[in-house]
C-alpha distance (Angstrom), angle and dihedral (degrees) to the residues before:
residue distance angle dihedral
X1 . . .
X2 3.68 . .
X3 4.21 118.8 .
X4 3.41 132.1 -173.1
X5 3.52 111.0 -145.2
X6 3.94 127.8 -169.3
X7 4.16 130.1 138.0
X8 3.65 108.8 -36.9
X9 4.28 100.3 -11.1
X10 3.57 133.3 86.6
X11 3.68 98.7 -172.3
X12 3.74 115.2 -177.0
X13 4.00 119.7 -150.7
X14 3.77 138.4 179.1
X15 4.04 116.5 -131.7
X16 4.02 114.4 -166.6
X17 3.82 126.9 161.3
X18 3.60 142.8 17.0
X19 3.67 135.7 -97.1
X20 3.76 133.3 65.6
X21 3.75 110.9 -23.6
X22 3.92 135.0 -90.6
X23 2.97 122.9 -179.4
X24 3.91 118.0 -155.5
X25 3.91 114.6 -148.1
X26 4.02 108.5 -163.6
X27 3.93 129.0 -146.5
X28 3.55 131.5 -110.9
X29 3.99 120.9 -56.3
X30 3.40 82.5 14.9
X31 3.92 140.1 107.4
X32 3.76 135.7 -147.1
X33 3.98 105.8 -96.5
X34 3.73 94.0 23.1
X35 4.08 89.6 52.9
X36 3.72 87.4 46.7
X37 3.52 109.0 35.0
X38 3.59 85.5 126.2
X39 3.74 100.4 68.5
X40 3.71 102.2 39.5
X41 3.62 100.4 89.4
X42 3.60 98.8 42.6
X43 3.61 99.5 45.1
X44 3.93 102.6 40.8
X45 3.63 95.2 83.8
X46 4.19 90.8 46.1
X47 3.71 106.6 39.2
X48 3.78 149.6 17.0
X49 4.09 101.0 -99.2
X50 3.06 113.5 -162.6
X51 4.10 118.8 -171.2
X52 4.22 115.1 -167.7
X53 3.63 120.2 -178.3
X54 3.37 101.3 -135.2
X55 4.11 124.8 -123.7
X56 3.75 108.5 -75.4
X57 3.32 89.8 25.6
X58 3.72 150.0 102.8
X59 4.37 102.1 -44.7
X60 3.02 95.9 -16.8
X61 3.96 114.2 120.6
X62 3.90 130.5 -163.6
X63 3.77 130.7 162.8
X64 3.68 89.7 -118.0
X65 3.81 126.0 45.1
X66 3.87 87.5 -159.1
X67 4.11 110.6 113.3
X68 3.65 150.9 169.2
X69 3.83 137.7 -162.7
X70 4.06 88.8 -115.8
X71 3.95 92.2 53.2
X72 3.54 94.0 52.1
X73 3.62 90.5 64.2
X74 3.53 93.4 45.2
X75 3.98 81.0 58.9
X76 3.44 95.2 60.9
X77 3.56 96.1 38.0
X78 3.71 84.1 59.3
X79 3.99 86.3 50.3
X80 3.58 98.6 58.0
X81 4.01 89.1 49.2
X82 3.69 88.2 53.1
X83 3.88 90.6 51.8
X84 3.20 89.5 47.7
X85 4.63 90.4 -117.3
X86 3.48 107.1 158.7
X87 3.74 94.8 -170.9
X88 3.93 125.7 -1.0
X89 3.58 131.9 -174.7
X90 4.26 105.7 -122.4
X91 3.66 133.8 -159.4
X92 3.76 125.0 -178.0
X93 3.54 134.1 179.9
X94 4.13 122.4 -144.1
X95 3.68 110.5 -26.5
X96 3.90 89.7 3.7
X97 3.83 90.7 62.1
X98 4.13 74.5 45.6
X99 3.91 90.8 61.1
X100 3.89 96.5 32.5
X101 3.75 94.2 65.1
X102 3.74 91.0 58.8
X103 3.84 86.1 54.6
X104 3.47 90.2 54.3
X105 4.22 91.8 38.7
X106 3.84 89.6 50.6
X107 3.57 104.9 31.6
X108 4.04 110.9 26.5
X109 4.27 86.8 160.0
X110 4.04 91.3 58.3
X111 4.06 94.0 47.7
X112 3.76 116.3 70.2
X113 4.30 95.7 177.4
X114 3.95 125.1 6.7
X115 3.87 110.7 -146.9
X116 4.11 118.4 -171.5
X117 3.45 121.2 -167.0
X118 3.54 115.5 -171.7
X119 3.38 99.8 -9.9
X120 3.78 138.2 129.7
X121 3.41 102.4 -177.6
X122 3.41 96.1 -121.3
X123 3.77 141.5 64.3
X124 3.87 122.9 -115.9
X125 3.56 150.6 162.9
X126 3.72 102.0 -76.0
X127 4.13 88.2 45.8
X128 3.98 88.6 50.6
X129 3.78 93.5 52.3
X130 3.36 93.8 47.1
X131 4.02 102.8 52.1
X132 3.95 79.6 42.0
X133 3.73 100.5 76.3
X134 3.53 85.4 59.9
X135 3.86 91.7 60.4
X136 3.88 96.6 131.8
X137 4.17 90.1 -134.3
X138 4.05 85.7 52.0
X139 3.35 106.0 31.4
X140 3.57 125.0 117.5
X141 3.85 109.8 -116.4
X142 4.07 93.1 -172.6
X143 3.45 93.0 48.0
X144 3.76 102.4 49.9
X145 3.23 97.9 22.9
X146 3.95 96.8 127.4
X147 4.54 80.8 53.2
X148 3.53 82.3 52.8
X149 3.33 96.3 52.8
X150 4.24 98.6 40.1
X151 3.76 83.9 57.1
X152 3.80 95.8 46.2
X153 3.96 86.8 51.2
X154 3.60 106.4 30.0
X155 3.78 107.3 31.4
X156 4.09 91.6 48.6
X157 3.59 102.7 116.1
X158 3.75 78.3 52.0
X159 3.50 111.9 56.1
X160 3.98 93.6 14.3
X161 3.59 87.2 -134.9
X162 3.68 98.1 -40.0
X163 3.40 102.0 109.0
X164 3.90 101.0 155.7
X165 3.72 91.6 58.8
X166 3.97 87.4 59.6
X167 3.72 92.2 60.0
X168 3.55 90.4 53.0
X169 3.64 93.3 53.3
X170 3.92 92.9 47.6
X171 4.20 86.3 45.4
X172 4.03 87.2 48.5
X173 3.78 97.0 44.6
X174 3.81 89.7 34.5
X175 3.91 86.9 59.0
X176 3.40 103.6 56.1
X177 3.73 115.1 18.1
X178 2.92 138.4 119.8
X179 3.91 94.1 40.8
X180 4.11 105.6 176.6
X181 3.37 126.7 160.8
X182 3.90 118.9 -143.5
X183 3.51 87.9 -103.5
X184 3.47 102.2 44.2
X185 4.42 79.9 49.7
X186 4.03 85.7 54.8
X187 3.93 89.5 60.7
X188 3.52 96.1 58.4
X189 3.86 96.4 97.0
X190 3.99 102.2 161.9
X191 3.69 109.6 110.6
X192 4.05 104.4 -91.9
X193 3.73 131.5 -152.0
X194 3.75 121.4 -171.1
X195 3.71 122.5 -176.7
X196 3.81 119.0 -163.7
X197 4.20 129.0 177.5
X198 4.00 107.9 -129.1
X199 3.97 83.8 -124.3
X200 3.76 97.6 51.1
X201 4.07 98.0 122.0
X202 3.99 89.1 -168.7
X203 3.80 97.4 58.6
X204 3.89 104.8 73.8
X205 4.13 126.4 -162.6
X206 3.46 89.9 -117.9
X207 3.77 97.2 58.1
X208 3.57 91.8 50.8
X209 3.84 94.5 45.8
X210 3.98 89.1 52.2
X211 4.13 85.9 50.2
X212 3.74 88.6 50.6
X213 3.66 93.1 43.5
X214 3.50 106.3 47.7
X215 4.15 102.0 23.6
X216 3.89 102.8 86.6
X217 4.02 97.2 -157.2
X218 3.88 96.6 37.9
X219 4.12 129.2 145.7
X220 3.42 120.8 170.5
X221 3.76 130.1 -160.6
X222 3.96 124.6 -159.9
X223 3.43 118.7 -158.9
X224 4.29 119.0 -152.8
X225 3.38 117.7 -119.2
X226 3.56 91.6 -5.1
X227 4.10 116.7 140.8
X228 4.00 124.3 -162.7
X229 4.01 91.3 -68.3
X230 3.85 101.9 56.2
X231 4.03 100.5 130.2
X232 3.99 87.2 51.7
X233 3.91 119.1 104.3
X234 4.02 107.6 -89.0
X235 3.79 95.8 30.3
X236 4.17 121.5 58.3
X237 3.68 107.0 -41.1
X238 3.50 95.1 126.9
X239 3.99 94.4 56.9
X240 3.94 87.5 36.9
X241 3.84 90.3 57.2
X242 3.53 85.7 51.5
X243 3.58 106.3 46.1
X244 4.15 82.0 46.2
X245 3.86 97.2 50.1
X246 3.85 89.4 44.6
X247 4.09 91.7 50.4
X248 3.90 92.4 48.2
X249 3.97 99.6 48.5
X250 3.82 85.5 53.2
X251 3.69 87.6 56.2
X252 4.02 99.3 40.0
């Protein structure tokens, strides 16, 4: 299995295809191929995926299971020097868009296209509530107890058997990242795609307005009827993969 090894992190990755590189940044309580399940089969034959689990999460193994939005995309920064990707297109879903944008804030030459799916840009109430009922002194244990179990199994190598202290790192992070000022939004010059569902109650107008007012090369795609999940299999993958593919080529 392939690792990525530098100072304290072991992070693993999956790397399928051929072309110019993406790199696909999962969600929360998520990991890389799972997240993007979705996109493997359509992109393997066009492009270089390539599918981290991000620190704390998943198989991916770091002395310290203390994180923040910013370090994760120092991570994957770190990932691309190691596979020796000079400049990757990179799409990431939730609190992977979250971390891709501060690729694309602190390292415009390394990112050729920024994709967002599901992702405002900035935290808020509704996005607070909802990583709160997973507050490991509040949450419900009978009600998620099959989550509860996926993390337990899935996330080990992760959390090393602390699995409550991961949910307070994704609640922490969650909280406060990312942080941008306008002008720090207006320096993000990479051409940026976001993708939103018209039913996604944590992506608010305003957020997208500020993207669109203060990203200079910004499109925006909304997707009926679409929640926060719609690249996953079941929901809009198809049209996703489309809209993705179509973005890309143009960017070649």
């Amino acid at each position: 299995m392939p690792f990525f090894e530098k100072n304290d992190l072991k992070m693993f990755y999956e790397d399928i295809g051929t072309g110019e590189p993406v790199i696909f940044m999962h969600g929360s309580f998520s990991r890389g191929i799972i997240a993007f399940a979705s996109q493997i089969q359509k992109f393997q034959f066009s492009f270089r995926g390539i599918y981290p689990d991000l620190r704390g999460h998943g198989r991916t193994e770091a002395a310290s299971m203390n994180w923040i939005t910013p370090v994760l995309a120092e991570d994957v920064i770190g990932l691309m020097d190691h596979l020796g990707i000079e400049q990757a297109h990179i799409i990431g879903h939730s609190m992977g868009a979250d971390a891709a944008m501060y690729c694309a804030f602190n390292h415009p030459g390394r990112i050729k296209t920024m994709t967002a799916i599901s992702s405002g840009g900035t935290p808020n109430a509704d996005v607070k509530a909802y990583l709160e009922k997973y507050c490991p002194e509040k949450i419900d244990r009978v009600k998620y107890h099959d989550f509860i179990e996926f993390l337990k199994k899935d996330f080990e190598p992760a959390h090393r058997g602390n699995w409550e202290h991961f949910l307070m790192e994704t609640m922490k992070t969650g909280e406060k990242y990312p942080n941008f000022s306008d002008e720090e939004l207006r320096k993000i010059a990479v051409p940026f795609l976001l993708i939103y569902g018209s039913e996604d109650i944590l992506i608010k107008k305003e957020e997208i307005e500020r993207l669109r007012k203060n990203i200079s090369d910004f499109t925006e795609v909304k997707i009926e009827g679409a929640k926060h999940f719609p690249h996953v299999v079941g929901n809009q993958a198809e049209e996703i993969n489309d809209i993705l593919f179509k973005f890309l080529k143009k960017h070649l």
